[in-house]
C-alpha positions as CSV (number, residue, x, y, z in Angstrom):
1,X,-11.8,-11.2,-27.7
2,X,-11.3,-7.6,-28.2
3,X,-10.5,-5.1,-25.2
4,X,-13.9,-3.5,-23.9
5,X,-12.0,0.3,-23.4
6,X,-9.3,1.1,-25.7
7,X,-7.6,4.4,-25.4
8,X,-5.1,4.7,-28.0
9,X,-2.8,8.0,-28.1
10,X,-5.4,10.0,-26.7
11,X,-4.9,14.0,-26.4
12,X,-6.9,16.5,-24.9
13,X,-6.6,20.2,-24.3
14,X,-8.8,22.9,-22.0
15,X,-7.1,26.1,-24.4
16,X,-3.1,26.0,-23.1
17,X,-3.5,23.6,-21.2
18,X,-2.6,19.6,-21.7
19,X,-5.0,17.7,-19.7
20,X,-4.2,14.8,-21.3
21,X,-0.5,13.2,-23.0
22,X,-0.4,10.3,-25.3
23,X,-2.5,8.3,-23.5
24,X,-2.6,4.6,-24.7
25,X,-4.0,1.9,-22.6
26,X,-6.7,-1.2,-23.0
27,X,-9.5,-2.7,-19.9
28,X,-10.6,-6.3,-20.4
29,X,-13.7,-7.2,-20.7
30,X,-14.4,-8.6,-16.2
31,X,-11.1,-5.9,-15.2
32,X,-11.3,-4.1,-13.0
33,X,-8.8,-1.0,-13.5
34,X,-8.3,1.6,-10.5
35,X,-6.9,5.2,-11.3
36,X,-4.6,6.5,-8.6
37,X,-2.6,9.5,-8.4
38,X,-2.3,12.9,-7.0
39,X,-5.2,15.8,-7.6
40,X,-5.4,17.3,-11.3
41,X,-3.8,14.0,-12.7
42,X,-5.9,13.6,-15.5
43,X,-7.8,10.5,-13.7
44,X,-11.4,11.9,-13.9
45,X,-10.7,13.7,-17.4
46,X,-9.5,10.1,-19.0
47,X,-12.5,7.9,-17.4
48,X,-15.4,11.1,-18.9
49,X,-14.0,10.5,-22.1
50,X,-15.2,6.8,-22.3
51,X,-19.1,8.0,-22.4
52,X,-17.9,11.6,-24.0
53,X,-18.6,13.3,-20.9
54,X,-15.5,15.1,-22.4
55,X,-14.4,15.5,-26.0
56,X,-10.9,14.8,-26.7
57,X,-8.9,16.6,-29.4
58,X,-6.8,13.8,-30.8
59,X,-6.5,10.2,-30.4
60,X,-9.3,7.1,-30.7
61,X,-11.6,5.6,-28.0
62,X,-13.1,2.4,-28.8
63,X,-16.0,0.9,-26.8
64,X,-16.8,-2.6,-27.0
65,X,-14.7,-2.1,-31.1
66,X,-17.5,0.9,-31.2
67,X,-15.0,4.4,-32.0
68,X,-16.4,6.7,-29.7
69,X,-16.0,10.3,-30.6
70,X,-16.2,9.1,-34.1
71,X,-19.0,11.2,-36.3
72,X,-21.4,8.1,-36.4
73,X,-20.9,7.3,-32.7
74,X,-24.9,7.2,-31.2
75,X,-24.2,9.0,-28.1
76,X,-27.2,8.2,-25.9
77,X,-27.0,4.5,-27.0
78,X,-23.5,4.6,-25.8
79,X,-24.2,6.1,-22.2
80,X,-26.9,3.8,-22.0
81,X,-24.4,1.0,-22.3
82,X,-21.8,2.8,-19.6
83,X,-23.0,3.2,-16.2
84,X,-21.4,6.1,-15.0
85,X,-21.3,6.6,-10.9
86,X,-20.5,10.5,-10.4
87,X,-19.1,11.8,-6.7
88,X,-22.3,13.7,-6.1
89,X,-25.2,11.4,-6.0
90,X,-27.6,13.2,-9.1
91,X,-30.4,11.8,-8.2
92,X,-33.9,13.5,-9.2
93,X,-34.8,14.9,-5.6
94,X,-38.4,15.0,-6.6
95,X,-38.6,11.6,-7.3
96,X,-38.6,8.1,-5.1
97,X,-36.0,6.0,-4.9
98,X,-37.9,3.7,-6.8
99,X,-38.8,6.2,-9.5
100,X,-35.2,7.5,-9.8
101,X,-34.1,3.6,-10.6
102,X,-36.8,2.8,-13.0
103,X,-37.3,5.9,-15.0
104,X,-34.4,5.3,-17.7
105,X,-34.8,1.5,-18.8
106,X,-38.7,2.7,-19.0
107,X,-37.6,5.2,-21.1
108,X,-34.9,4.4,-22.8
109,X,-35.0,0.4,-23.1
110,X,-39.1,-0.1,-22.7
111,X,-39.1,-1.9,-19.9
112,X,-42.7,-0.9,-18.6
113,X,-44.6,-1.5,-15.3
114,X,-44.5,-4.3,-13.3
115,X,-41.2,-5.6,-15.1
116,X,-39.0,-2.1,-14.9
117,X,-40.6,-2.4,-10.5
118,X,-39.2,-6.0,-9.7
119,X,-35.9,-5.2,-11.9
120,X,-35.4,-2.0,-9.6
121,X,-36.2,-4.4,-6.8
122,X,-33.4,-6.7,-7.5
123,X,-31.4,-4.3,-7.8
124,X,-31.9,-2.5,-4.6
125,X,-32.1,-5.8,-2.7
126,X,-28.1,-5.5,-4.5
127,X,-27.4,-2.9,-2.7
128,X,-29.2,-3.8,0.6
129,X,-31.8,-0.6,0.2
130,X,-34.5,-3.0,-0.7
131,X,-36.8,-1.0,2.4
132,X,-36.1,2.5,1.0
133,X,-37.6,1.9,-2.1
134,X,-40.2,4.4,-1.4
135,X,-38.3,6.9,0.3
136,X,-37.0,10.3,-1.1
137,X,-33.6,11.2,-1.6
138,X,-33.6,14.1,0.8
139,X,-34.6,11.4,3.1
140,X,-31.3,9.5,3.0
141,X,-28.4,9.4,4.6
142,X,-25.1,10.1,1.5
143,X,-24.0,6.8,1.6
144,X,-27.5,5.1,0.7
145,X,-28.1,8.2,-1.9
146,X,-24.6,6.6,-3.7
147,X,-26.0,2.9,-3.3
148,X,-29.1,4.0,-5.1
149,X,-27.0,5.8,-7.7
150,X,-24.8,2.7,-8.6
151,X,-28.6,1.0,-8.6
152,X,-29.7,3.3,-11.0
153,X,-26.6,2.9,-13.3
154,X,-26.8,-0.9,-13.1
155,X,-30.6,-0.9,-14.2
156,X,-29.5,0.0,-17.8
157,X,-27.6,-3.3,-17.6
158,X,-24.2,-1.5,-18.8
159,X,-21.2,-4.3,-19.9
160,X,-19.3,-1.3,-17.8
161,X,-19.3,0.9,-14.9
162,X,-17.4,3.6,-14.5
163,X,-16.6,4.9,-10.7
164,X,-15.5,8.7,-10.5
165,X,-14.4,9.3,-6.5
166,X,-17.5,7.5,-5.5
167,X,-16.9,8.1,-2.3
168,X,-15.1,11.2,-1.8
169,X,-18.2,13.4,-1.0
170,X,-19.2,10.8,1.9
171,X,-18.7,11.0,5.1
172,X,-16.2,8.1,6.2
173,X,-18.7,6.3,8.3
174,X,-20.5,5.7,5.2
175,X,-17.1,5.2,2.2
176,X,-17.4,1.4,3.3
177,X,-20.8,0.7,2.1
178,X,-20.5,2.2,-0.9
179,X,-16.8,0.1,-1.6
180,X,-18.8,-3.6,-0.6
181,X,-21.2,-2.8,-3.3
182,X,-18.7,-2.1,-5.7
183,X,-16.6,-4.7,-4.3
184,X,-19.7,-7.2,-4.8
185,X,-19.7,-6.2,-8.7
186,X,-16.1,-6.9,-9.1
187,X,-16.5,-10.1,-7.8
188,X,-19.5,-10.8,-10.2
189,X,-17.1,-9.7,-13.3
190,X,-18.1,-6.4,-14.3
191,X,-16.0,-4.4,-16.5
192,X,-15.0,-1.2,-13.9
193,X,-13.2,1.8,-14.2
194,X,-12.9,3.7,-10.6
195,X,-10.7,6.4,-9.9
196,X,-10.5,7.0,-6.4
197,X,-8.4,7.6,-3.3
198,X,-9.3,4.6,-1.7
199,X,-6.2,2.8,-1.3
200,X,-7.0,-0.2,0.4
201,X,-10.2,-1.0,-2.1
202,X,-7.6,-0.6,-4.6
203,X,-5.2,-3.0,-3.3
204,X,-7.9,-5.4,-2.8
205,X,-10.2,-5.2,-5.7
206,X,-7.7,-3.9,-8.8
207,X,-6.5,-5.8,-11.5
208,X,-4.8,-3.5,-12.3
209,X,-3.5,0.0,-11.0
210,X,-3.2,2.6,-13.9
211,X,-0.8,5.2,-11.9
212,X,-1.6,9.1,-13.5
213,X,0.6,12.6,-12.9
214,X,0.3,15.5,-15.0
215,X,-2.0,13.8,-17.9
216,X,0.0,10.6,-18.3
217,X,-0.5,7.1,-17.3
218,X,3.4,6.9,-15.7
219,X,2.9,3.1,-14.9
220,X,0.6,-0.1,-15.2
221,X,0.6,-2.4,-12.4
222,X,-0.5,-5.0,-10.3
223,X,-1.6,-4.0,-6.8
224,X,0.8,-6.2,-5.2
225,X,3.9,-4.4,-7.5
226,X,2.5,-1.6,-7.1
227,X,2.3,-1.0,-3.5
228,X,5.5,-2.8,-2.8
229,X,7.7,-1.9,-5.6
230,X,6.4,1.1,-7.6
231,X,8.9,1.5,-10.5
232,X,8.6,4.8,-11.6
233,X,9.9,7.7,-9.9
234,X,6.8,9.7,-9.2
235,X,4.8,6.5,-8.0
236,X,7.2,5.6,-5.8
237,X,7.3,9.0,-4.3
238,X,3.3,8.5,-4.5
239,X,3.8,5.7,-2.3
240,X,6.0,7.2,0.3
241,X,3.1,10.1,0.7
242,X,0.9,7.5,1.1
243,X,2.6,5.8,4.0
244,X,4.0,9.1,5.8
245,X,0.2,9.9,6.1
């Protein structure tokens, strides 16, 4: 079985500046990989290269043994296959919830009428918004707007999701329902990618803990090493931040 994301000595550049070093790593298909590490890391950089969000200079992605930035890659049948969760919502304000979920598999994978409703429906029962299905986005509160956002990803049916600071525009009343969705698709076995300052989802959820500073991953870890016994410098002093606040 092949690794469903692998990064292999990837580089990337904005002008002068590195954004990303060397970066080699591999998810497994039903891991669930959480990016931590201080702002302007490289975490959200790395994670928009999977659906080439962002371009990368040097290096190979493969997606599911597909080479991603490769000259044959078919870009819209890869985002359709990588549900990507964004920390504003990007709904379409000017349609309804409903609308906003079934609008790309009618599009993009044919699913018409009735069948494209009752897989919406499922999938905002999912996310326990099942009575706002008619409702507008204006008309929701942020954390619902991001449950009908990871709704919308997951009606494409993606083999991944990919989670960037899902919850860092949300108030904190509402971070928690937003992490027992994603904590519900864990569970189930999807493939996920989150980066995100949520430290306690991590240690719960996470596989594994990919640790980035300054456009390196420094360390791959379990939660439980991790957290107790970080072994590189920088992630230990990580750590220590982490508990002094």
């Amino acid at each position: 079985m092949h690794p469903m994301i692998m990064f292999s000595k990837i580089n990337k550049w904005y002008g002068e500046y590195q954004a990303l070093t060397d970066i080699t790593a591999q998810v497994q298909p039903g891991e669930v990989v959480v990016l931590c590490g201080p702002s302007g890391s490289g975490k959200s950089t790395l994670i928009r290269t999977v659906n080439r969000l962002e371009d990368i200079q040097n290096g190979q992605i493969l997606f599911d043994g597909q080479d991603v930035h490769g000259t044959d890659a078919q870009i819209n049948r890869l985002r359709s296959r990588v549900g990507f969760v964004f920390q504003s919502f990007n709904l379409f304000p000017h349609l309804s919830v409903l609308e906003n979920i079934t609008l790309a598999p009618s599009k993009i994978r044919n699913l018409k009428g009735a069948a494209a409703k009752q897989k919406a429906m499922e999938l905002l029962d999912r996310v326990g918004l099942a009575h706002k299905a008619g409702a507008y986005p204006a008309q929701l509160s942020g954390g619902q707007q991001q449950r009908v956002a990871i709704a919308r990803a997951l009606a494409m049916e993606p083999p991944v999701m990919l989670f960037d600071e899902p919850t860092s525009a949300l108030d904190p009343e509402m971070v928690g329902e937003v992490l027992s969705v994603m904590k519900g698709l864990a569970k189930d076995g999807m493939t996920m990618m989150c980066v995100t300052h949520e430290m306690n989802f991590a240690r719960e959820v996470a596989d594994t803990i990919w640790f980035m500073d300054a456009g390196q991953i420094l360390e791959k870890s379990k939660p439980e090493a991790f957290f107790l016994q970080p072994s590189h410098p920088r992630a230990q002093r990580f750590i220590a931040d982490l508990r002094a606040h």
